[in-house]
C-alpha positions as CSV (number, residue, x, y, z in Angstrom):
1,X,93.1,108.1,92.7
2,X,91.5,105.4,91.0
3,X,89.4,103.1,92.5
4,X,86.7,100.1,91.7
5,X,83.2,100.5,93.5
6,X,80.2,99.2,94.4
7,X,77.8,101.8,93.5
8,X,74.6,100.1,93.6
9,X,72.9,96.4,93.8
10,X,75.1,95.0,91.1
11,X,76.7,97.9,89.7
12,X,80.4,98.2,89.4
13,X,82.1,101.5,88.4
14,X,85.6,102.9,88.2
15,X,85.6,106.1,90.2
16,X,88.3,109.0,90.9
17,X,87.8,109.1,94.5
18,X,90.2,111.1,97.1
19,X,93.5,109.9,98.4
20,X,92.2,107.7,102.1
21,X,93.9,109.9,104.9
22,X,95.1,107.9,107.1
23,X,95.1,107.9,111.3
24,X,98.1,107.7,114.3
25,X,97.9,104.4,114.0
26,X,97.2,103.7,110.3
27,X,99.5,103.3,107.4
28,X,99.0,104.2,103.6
29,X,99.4,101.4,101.5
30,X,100.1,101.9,97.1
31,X,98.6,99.5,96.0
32,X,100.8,96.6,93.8
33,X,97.7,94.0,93.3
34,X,94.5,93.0,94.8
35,X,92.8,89.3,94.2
36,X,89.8,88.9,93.3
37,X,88.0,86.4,95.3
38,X,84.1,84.5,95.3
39,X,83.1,87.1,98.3
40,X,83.5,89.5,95.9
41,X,81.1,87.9,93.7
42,X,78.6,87.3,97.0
43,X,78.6,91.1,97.3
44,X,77.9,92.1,93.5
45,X,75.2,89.9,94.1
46,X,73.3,91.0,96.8
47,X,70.0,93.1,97.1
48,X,71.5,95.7,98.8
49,X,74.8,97.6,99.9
50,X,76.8,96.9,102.3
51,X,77.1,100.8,103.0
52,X,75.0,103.4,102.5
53,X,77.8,105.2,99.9
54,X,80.1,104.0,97.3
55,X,82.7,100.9,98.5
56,X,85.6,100.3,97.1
57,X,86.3,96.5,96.8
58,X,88.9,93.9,97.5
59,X,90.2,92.0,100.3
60,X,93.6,90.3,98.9
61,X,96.0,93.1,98.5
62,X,99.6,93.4,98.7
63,X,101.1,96.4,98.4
64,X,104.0,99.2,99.5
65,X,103.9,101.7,102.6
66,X,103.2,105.0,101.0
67,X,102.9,107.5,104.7
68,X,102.7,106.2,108.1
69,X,100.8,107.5,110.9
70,X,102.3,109.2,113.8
71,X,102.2,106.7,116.5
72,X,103.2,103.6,114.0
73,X,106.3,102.1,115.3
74,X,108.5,99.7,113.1
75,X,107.4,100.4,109.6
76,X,109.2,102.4,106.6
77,X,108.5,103.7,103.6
78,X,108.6,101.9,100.5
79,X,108.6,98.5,102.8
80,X,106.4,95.6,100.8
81,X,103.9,93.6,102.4
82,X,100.5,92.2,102.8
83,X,96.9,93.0,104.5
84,X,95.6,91.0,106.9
85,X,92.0,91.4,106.1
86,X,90.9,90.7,109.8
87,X,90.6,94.3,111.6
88,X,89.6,93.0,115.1
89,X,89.9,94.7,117.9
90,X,93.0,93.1,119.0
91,X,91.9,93.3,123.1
92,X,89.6,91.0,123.6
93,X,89.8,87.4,124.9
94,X,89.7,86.1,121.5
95,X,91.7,88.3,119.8
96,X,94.8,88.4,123.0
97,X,94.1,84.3,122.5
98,X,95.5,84.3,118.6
99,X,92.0,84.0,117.7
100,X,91.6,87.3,115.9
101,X,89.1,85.5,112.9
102,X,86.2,85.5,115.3
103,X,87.0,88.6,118.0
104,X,84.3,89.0,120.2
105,X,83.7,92.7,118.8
106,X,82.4,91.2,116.0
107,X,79.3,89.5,117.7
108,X,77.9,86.3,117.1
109,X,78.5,86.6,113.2
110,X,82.1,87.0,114.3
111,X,83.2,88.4,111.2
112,X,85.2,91.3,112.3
113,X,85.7,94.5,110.2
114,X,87.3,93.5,106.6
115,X,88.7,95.8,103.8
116,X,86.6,95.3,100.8
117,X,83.2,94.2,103.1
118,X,82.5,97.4,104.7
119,X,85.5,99.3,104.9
120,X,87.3,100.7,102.0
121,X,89.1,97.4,100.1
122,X,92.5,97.5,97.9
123,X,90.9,97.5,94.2
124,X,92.3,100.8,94.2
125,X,95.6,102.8,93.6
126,X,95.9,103.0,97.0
127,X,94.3,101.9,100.5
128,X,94.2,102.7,104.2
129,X,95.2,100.1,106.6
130,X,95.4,99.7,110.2
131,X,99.3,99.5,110.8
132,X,98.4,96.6,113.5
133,X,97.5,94.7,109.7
134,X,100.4,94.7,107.8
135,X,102.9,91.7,107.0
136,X,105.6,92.1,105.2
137,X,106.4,90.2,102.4
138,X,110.0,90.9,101.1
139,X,110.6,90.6,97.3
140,X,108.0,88.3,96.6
141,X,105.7,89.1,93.5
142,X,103.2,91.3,94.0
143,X,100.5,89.7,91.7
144,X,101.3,86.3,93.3
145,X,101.8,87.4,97.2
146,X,98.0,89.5,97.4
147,X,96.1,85.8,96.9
148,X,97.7,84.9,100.1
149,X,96.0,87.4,102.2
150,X,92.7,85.3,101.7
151,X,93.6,82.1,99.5
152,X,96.2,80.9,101.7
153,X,95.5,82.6,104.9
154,X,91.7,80.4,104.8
155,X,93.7,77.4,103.8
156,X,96.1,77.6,106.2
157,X,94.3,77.9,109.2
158,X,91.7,74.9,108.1
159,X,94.6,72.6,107.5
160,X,96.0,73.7,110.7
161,X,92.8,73.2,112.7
162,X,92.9,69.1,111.2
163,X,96.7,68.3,111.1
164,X,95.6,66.0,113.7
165,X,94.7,63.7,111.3
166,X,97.0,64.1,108.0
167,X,98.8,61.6,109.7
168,X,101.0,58.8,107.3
169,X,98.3,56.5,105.4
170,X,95.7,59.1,105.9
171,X,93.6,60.7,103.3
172,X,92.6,64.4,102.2
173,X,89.9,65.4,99.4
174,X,89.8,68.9,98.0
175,X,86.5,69.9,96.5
176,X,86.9,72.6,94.2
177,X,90.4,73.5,93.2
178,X,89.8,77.1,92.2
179,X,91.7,80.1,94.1
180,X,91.9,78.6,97.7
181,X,91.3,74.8,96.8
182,X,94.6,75.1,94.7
183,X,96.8,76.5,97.3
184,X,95.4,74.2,99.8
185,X,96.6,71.2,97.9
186,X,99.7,72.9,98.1
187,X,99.3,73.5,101.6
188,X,99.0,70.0,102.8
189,X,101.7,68.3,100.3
190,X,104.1,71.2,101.6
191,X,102.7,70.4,105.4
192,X,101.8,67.0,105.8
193,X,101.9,63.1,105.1
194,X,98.4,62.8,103.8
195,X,97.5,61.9,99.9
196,X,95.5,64.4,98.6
197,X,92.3,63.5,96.3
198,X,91.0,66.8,94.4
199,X,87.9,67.0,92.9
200,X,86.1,69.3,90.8
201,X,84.5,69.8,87.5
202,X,86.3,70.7,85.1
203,X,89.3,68.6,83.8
204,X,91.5,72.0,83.8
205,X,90.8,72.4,87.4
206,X,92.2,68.8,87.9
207,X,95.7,69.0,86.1
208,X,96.0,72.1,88.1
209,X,95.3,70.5,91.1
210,X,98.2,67.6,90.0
211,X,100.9,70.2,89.4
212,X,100.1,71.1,92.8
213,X,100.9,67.9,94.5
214,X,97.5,66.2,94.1
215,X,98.0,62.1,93.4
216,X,94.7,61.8,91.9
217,X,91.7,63.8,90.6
218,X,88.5,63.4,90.2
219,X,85.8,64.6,88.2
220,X,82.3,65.5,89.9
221,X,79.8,62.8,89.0
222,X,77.4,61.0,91.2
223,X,79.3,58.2,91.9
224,X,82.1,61.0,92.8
225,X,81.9,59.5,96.7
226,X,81.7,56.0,96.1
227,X,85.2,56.3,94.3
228,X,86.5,58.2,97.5
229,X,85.2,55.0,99.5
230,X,86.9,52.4,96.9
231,X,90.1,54.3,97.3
232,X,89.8,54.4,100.8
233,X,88.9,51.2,101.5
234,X,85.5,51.6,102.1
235,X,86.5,54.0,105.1
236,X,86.6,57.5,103.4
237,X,89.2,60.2,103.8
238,X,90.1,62.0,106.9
239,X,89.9,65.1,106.1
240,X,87.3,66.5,103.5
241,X,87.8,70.5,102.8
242,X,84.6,71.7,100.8
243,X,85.9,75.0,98.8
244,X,82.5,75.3,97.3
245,X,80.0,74.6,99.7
246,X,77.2,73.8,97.3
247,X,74.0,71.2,97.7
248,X,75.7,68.9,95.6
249,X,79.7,69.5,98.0
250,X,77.7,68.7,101.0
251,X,76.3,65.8,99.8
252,X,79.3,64.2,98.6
253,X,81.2,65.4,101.6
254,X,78.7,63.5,104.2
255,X,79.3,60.3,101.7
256,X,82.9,60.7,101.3
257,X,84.6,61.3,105.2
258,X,85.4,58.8,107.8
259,X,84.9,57.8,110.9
260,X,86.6,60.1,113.3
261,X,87.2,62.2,110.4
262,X,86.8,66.0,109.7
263,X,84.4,67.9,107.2
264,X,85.2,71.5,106.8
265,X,83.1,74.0,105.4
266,X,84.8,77.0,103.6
267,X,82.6,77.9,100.1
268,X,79.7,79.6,100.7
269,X,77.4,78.7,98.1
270,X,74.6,78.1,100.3
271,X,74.2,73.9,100.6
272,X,72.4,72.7,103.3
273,X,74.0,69.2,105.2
274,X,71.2,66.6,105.8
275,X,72.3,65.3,109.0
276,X,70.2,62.4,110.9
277,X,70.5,61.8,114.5
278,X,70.0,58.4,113.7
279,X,72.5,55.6,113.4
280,X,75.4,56.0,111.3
281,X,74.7,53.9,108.1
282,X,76.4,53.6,104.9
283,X,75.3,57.0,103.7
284,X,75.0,58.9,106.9
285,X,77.3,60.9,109.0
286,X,79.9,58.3,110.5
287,X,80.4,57.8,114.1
288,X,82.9,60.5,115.5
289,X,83.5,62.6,112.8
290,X,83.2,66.5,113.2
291,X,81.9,69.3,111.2
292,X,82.9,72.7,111.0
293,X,82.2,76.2,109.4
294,X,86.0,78.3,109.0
295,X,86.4,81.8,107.9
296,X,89.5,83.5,107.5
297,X,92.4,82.9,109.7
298,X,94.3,84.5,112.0
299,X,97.5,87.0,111.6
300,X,99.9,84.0,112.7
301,X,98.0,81.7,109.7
302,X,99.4,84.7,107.3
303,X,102.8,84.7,108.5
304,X,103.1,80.8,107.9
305,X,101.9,81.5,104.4
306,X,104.4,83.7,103.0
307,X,106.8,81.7,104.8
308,X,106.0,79.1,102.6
309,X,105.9,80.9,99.3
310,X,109.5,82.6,100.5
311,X,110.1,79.0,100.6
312,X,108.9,77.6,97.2
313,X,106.2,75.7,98.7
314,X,103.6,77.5,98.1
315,X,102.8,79.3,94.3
316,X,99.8,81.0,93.7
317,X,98.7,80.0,90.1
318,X,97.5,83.9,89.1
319,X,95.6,85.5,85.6
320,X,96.5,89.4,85.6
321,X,93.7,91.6,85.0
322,X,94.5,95.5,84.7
323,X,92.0,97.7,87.4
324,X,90.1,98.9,84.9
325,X,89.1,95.1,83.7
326,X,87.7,94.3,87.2
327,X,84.3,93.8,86.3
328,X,85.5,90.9,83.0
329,X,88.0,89.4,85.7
330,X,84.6,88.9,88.2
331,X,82.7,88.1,85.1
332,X,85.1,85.4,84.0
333,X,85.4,84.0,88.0
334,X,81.8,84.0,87.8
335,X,81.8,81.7,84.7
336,X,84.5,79.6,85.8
337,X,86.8,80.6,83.1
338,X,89.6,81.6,86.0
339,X,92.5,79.1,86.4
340,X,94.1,79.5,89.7
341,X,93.2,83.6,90.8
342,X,92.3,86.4,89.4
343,X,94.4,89.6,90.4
344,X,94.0,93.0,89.1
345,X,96.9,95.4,88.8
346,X,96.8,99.4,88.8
């Protein structure tokens, strides 16, 4: 089969590697479409490999049961459906808990096994799966439904952990409205009461976000968070969701969120938050609001996802790349030419 590797620090390759054979407990998955998501990019990037031999990428992938292992119970062939891209352990207090995004097998980085980072990902004509991963998915698109493996599984359970506070009158911003900050607007019109403020750079990224169910967005400037405060009355918004994670996102996103309100880290662009222990002034981190790092979701976050796109709540905006054009479609994610997410198809 065909599949799209990491070879080397940077180095991307289309490869004919053998069909995965699959365990007792695993399925085979053909591939329909994989997303193509800013991890990706985080791993082209680094100094080294994750493994010492090829890796085939990709994390978002949606896809039909090919063979199924001998002890898999429940599944048939031909049946569609997604990959949950958390492969915890599924036994541990955590995991028995719903918690499955940080299992406890995973150590303190609690990042447990993920196809794509480590294992063998879905950029590929086909992929091995644990069987314990799979959710099915119906009829629904492939090209559109492999996004919500990541995209809307993140946004999901981020918007679940602050629902708390989308009450009536209340107010979420959305920095960065690329492949998860777009569904997440989605996600809390679909879910919630709150208005929803997007911000990002480019004016694109905006009208996006406004065919989405954003009331207002705003360009990045530096006076991006005093316009949060004047349309907050002075308070700031509840609920700031940072899809970027930059210098400049963490900055605004300490200016920009209330009292009693939630920051939530998701991009992982490397900002640093200047936090003081002092006081809480006009620029520093308000009395009672919390802060807090999310990766992933867990399998029940997934399920409510393609509930909502069965629905018509929730459509992935998606540019279709063929397998072979893996390296342009990272290459254009990379330059910020994507609108919505990027999605290659064997």
């Amino acid at each position: 089969m065909r599949a799209l590797q990491l070879t080397a620090p940077g180095v991307l390759e289309i490869r004919e590697v053998p069909i995965p054979e699959i365990g007792p407990a695993d399925l085979l998955l053909r591939v329909g479409a994989a997303g193509v998501c800013h991890s990706d990019l985080h791993v082209l990037r680094l100094s080294h490999t994750l493994r010492p031999h090829p890796m085939t990428l990709g994390h978002e992938v949606a896809g039909a049961v090919e063979a199924i292992g001998a002890d898999v119970e429940g599944r048939v062939l031909g049946e569609r459906g997604l990959v949950y891209l958390c492969w915890s352990c599924g036994r541990c207090r955590e995991c028995v808990s719903g918690n499955e995004n940080v299992c406890l097998a995973a150590g303190r980085g609690a990042s447990p096994p993920c196809p794509g980072l480590g294992p063998d990902g879905g950029m590929a004509d086909y992929i091995r799966i644990p069987a314990s991963s799979f959710v099915p998915i119906g009829d629904l698109d492939y090209a559109e439904a492999a996004p919500l493996a990541d995209a809307a599984l993140t946004s999901c359970h981020v918007i679940r952990g602050v629902a708390h506070l989308l009450r009536p009158g209340s107010t979420a911003v959305v920095i960065g409205v690329g492949g998860l900050g777009h569904v997440a607007v989605q996600i809390l019109t679909a879910t919630s009461a709150a208005r929803v403020i997007a911000i990002d750079v480019g004016r694109d990224k905006l009208d996006l976000a406004t065919r989405c169910g954003a009331e207002l967005g705003l360009i990045a400037e530096t006076d991006t968070a005093q316009r949060v405060l004047e349309l907050t009355e002075a308070r700031g918004a509840e609920v700031v969701l940072d899809f970027v994670g930059s210098e400049a996102t963490a900055a605004l996103a300490l200016e920009s969120v209330a009292p009693n309100g939630a920051y939530r880290m998701i991009g992982v662009a490397g900002g640093t938050l200047r936090l003081s222990t002092g006081a809480a002034g006009a620029t520093g981190w308000p009395w009672g609001a919390s802060i807090r790092k999310s990766y992933g979701g867990t399998k029940s976050d997934l399920i409510d996802a393609v509930a909502l796109a069965h629905a018509g709540k929730l459509r992935v905006q998606v540019e279709r790349f063929d397998l072979t054009d893996g390296r342009d479609a990272m290459d254009r994610l990379e330059r910020g030419l994507v609108t919505g997410r990027a999605v290659l198809v064997p």
